[in-house]
PAVONU-851060 format. One line per field, with one value per atom (N, C-alpha, C, CB): residue in one letter; atom name; x, y, z. Coordinates in nm, 4 decimals, decimal comma, always signed. Atoms other than C-alpha are relative to their C-alpha. Glycine has a CB too. Layout:
BEGIN
r A_...
a CA_...
c1 X_...
c2 Y_...
c3 Z_...
***
This chain:
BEGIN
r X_X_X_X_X_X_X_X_X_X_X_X_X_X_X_X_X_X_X_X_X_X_X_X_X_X_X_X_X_X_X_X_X_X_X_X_X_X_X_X_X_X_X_X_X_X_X_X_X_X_X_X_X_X_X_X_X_X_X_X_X_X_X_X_X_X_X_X_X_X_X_X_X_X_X_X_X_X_X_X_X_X_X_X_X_X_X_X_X_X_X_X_X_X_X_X_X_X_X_X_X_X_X_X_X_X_X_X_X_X_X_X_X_X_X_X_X_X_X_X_X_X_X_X_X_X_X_X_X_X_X_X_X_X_X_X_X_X_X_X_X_X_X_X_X_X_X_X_X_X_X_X_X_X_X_X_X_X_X_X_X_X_X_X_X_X_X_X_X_X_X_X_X_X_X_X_X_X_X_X_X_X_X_X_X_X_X_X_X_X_X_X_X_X_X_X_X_X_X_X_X_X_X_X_X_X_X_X_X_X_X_X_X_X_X_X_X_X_X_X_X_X_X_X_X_X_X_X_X_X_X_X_X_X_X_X_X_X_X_X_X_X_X_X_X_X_X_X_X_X_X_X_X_X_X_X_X_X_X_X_X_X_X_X_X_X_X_X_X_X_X_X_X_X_X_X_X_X_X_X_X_X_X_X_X_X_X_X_X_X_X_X_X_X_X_X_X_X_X_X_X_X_X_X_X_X_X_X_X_X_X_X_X_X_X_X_X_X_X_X_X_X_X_X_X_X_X_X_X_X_X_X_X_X_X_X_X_X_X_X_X_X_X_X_X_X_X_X_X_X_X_X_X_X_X_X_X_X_X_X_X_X_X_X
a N_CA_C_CB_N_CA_C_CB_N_CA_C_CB_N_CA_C_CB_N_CA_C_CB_N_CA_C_CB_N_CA_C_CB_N_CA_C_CB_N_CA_C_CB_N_CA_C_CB_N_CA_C_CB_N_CA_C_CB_N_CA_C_CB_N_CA_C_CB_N_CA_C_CB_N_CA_C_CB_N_CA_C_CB_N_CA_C_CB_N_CA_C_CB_N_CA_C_CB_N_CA_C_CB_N_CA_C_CB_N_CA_C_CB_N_CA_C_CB_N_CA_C_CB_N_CA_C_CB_N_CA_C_CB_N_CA_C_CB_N_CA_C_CB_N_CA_C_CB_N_CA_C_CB_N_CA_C_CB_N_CA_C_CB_N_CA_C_CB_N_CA_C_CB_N_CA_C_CB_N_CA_C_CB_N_CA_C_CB_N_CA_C_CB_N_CA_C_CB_N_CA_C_CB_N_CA_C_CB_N_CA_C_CB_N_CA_C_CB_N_CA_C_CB_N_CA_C_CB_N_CA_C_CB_N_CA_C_CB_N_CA_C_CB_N_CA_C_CB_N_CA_C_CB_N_CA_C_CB_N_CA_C_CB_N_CA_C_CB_N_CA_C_CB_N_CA_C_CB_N_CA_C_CB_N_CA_C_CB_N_CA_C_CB_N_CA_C_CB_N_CA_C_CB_N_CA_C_CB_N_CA_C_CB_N_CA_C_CB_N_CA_C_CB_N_CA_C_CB_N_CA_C_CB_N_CA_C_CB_N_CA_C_CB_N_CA_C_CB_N_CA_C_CB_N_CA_C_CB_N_CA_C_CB_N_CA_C_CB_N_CA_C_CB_N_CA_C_CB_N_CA_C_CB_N_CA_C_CB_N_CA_C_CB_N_CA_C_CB_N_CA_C_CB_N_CA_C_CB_N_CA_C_CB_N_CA_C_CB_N_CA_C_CB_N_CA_C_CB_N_CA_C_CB_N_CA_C_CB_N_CA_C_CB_N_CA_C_CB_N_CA_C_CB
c1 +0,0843_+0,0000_+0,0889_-0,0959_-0,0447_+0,1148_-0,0485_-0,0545_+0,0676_+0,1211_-0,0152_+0,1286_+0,0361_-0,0126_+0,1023_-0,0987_-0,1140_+0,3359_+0,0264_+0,1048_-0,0903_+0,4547_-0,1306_+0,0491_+0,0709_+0,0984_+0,0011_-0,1310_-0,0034_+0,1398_+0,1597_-0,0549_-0,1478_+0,5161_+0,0013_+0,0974_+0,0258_+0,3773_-0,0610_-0,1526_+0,0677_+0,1393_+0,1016_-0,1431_-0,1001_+0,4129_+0,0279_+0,2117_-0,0594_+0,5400_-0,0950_+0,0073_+0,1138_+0,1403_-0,0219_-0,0979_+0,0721_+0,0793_+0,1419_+0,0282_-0,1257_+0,4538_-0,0334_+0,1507_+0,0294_+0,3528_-0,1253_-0,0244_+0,1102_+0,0218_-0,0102_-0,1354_+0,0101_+0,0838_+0,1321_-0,0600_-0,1482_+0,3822_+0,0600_-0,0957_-0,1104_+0,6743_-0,0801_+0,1534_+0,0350_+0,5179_-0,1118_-0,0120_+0,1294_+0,1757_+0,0101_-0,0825_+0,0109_+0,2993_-0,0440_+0,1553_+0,0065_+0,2779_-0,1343_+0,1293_+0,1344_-0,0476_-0,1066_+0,0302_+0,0810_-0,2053_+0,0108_+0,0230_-0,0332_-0,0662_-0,0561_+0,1113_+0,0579_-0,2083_-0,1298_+0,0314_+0,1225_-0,5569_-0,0145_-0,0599_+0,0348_-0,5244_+0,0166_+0,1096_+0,0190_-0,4476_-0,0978_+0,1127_+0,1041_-0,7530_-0,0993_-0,0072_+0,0782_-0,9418_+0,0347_+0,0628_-0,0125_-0,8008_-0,0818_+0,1577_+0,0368_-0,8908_-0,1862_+0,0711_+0,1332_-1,2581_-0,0844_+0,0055_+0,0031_-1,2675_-0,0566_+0,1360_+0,0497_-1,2548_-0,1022_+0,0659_+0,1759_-1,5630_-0,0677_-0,0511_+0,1324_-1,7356_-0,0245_-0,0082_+0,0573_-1,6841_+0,0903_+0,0243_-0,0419_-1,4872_+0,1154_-0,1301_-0,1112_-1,1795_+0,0795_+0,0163_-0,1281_-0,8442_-0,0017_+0,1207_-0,0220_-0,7741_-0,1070_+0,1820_+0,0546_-0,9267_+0,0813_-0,0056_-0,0988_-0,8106_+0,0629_-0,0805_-0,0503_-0,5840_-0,0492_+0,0013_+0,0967_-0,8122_-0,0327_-0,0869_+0,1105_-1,0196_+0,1184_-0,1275_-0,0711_-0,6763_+0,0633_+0,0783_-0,0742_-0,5616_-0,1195_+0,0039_+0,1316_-0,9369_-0,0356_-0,1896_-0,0144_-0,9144_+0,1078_+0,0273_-0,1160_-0,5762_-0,0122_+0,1065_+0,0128_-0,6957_-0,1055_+0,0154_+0,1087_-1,0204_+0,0619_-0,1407_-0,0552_-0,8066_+0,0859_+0,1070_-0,0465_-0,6535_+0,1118_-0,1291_-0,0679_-0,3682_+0,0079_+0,0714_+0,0916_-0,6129_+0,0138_-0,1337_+0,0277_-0,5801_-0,1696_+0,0989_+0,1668_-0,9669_-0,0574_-0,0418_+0,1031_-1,0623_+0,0412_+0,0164_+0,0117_-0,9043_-0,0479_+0,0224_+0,0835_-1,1112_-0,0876_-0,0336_+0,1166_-1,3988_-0,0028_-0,0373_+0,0225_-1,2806_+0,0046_+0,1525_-0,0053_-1,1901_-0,1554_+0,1162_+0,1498_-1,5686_-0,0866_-0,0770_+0,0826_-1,7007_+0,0264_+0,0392_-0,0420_-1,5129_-0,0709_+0,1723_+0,0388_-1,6300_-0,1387_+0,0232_+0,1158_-1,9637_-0,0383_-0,0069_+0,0212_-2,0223_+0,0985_-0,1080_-0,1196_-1,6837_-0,0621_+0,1031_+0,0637_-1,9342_-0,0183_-0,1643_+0,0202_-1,9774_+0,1683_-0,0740_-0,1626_-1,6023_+0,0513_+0,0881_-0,0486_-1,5280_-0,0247_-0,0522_+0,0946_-1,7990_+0,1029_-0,2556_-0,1074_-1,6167_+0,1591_+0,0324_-0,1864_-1,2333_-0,0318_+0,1263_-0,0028_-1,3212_-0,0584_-0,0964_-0,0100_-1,4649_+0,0851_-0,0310_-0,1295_-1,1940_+0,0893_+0,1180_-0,1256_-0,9539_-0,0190_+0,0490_+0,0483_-1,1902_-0,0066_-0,1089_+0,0183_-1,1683_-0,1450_+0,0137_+0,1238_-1,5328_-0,0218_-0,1160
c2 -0,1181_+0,0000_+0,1245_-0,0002_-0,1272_+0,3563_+0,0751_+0,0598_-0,1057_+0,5938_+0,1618_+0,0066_-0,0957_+0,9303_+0,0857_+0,0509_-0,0679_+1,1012_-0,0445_+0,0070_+0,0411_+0,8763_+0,0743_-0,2084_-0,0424_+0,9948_+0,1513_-0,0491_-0,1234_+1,3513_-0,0022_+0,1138_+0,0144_+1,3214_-0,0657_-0,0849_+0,0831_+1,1203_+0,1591_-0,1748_-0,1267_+1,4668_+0,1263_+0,0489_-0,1428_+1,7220_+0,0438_-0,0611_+0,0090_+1,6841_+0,0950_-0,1570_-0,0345_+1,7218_+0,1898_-0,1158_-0,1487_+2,0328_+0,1012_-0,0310_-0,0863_+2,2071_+0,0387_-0,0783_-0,0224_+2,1859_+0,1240_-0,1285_-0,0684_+2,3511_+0,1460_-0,1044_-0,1179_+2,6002_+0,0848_-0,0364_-0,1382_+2,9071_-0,0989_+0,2594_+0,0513_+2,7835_+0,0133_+0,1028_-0,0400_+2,9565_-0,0548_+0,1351_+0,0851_+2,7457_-0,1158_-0,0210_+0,1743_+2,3989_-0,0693_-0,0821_+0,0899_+2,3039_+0,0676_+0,0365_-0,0340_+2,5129_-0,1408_+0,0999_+0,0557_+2,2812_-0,1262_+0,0196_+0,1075_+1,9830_-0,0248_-0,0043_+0,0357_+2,0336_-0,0055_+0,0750_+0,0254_+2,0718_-0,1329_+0,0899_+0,1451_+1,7727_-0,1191_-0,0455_+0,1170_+1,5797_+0,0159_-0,0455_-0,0495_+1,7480_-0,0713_+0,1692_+0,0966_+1,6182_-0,1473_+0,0256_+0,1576_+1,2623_-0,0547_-0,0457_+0,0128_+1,2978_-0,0386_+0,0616_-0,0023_+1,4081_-0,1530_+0,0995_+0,0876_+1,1719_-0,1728_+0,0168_+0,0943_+0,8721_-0,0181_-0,0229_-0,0246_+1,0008_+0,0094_+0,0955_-0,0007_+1,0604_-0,0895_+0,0804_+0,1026_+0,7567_-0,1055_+0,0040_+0,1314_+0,4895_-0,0672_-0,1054_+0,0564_+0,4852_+0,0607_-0,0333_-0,0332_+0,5641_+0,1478_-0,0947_-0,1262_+0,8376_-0,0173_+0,0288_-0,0393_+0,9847_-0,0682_+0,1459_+0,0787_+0,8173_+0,0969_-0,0435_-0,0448_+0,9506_+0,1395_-0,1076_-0,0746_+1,0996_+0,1006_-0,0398_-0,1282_+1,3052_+0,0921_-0,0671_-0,0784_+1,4377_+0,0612_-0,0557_-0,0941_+1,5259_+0,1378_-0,1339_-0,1640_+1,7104_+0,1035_-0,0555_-0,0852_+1,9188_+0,1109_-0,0782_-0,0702_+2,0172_+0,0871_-0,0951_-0,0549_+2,0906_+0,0975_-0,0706_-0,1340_+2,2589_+0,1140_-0,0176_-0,1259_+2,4939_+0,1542_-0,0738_-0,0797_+2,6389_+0,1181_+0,0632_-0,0279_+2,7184_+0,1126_-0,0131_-0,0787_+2,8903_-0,0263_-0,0161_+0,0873_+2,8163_+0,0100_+0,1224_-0,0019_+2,9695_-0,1208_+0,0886_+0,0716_+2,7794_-0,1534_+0,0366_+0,0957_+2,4949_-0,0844_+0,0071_+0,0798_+2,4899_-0,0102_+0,0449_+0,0402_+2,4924_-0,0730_+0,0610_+0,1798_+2,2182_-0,1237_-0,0464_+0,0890_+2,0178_+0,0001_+0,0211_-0,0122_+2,1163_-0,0854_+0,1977_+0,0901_+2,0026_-0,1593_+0,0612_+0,1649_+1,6466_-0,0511_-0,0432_+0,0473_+1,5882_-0,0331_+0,1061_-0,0573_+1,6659_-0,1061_+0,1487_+0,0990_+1,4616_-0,0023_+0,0353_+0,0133_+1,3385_-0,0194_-0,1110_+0,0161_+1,2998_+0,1478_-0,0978_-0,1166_+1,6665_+0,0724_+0,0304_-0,0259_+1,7541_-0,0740_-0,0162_+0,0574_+1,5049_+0,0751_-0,1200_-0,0735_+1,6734_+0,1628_+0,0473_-0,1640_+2,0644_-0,0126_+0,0716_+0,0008_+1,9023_-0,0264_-0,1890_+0,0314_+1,7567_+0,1287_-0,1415_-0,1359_+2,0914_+0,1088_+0,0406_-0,1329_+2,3286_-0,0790_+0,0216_+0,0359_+2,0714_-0,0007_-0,1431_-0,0357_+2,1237_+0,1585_-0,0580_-0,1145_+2,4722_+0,1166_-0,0435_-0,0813_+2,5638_+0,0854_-0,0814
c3 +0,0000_+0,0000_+0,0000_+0,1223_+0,0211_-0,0973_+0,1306_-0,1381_-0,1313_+0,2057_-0,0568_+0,1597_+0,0658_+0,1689_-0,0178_+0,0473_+0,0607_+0,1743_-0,0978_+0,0584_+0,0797_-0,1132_-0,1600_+0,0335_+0,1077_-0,3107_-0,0193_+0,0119_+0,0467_-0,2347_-0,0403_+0,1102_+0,0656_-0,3447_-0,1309_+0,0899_+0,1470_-0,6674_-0,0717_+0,0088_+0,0728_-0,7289_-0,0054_+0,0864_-0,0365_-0,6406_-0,1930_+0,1228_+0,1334_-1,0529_-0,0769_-0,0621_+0,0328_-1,1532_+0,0431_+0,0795_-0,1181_-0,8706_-0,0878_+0,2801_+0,0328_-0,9955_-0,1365_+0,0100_+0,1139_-1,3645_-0,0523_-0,0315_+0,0472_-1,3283_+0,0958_+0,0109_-0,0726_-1,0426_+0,0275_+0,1221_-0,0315_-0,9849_+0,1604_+0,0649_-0,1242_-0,7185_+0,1260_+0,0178_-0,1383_-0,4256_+0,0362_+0,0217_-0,0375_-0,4604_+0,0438_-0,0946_+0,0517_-0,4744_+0,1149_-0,0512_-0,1583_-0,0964_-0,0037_+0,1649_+0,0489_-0,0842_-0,0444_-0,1351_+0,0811_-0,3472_+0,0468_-0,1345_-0,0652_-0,2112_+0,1141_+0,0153_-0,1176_+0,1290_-0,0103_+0,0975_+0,0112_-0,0626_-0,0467_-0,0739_+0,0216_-0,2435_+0,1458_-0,1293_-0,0701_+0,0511_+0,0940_+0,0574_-0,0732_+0,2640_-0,0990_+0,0232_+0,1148_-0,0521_+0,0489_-0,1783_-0,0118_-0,0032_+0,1200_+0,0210_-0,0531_+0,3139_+0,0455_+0,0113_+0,0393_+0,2367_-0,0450_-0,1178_+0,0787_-0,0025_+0,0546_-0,0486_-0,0766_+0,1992_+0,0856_+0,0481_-0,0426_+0,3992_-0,0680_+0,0609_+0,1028_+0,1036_-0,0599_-0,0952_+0,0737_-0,1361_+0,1008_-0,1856_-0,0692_+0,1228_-0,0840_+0,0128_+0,0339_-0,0703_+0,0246_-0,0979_-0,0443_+0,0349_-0,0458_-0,0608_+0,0541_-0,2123_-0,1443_-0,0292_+0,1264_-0,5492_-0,0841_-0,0294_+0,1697_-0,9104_-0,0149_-0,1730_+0,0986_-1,0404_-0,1003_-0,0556_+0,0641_-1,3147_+0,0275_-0,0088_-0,0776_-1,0572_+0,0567_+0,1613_-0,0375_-0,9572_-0,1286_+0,0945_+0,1458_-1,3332_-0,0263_-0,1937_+0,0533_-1,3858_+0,1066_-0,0426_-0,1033_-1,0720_-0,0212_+0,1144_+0,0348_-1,1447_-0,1264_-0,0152_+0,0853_-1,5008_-0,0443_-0,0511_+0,0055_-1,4463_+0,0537_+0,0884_-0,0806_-1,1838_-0,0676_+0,0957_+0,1053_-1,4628_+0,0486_-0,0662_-0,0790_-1,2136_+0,0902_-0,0471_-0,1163_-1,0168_+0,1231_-0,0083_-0,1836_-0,6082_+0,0241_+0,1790_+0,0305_-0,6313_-0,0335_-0,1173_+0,0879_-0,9118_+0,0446_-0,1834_-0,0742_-0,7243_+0,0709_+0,0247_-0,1104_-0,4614_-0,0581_+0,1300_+0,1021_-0,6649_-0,0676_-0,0704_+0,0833_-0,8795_+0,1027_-0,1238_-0,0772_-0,5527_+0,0562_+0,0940_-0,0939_-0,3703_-0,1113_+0,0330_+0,1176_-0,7244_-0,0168_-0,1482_+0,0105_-0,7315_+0,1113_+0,0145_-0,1395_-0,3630_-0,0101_+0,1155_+0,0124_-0,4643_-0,0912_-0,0421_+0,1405_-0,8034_-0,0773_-0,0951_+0,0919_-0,9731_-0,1158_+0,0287_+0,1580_-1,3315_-0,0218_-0,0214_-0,0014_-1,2832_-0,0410_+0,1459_+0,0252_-1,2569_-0,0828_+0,1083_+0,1415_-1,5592_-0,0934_-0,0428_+0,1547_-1,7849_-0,0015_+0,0469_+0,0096_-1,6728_-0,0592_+0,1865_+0,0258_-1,6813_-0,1822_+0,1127_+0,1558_-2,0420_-0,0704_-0,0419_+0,0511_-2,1398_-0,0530_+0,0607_-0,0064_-2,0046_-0,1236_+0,1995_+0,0747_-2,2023_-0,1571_+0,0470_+0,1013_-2,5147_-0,0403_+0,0076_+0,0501_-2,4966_+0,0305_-0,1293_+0,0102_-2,4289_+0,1109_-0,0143
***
């Protein structure tokens, strides 16, 4: 089993790419408040993968639009697919 330092140290690459130097720990401590969530909400460890690429990519290296893509995954991850596949369409 992956511990949650080794998954937020797997996202650090993801979180650095999409956000300025001075965010990265920031974003990192939301995603793992998310993981956290997460497991109260659907009873699994952490989020796919996936739900952590379309968060990151709806955020549009927003910390805002962050939280709003993270409140939205928590909420209905088919909801935050349909927006991440959007933003990545352009619309």
């Amino acid at each position: 089993m992956i511990s949650r330092a080794e998954r937020r140290a797997a996202w650090k690459a993801g979180v650095a790419a999409a956000f300025d130097a001075g965010s990265v720990e920031a974003v990192l401590d939301l995603l793992e408040t998310m993981e956290i969530a997460w497991h109260d909400i659907y009873g699994e460890i952490t989020p796919p993968e996936a739900v952590i690429d379309d968060v990151l990519s709806l955020s549009g290296g927003d910390l805002a639009a962050l939280i709003r893509a993270v409140r939205l995954g928590l909420a209905d991850r088919r909801d935050l697919r349909v927006a991440a596949d959007r933003r990545r369409a352009g619309d």
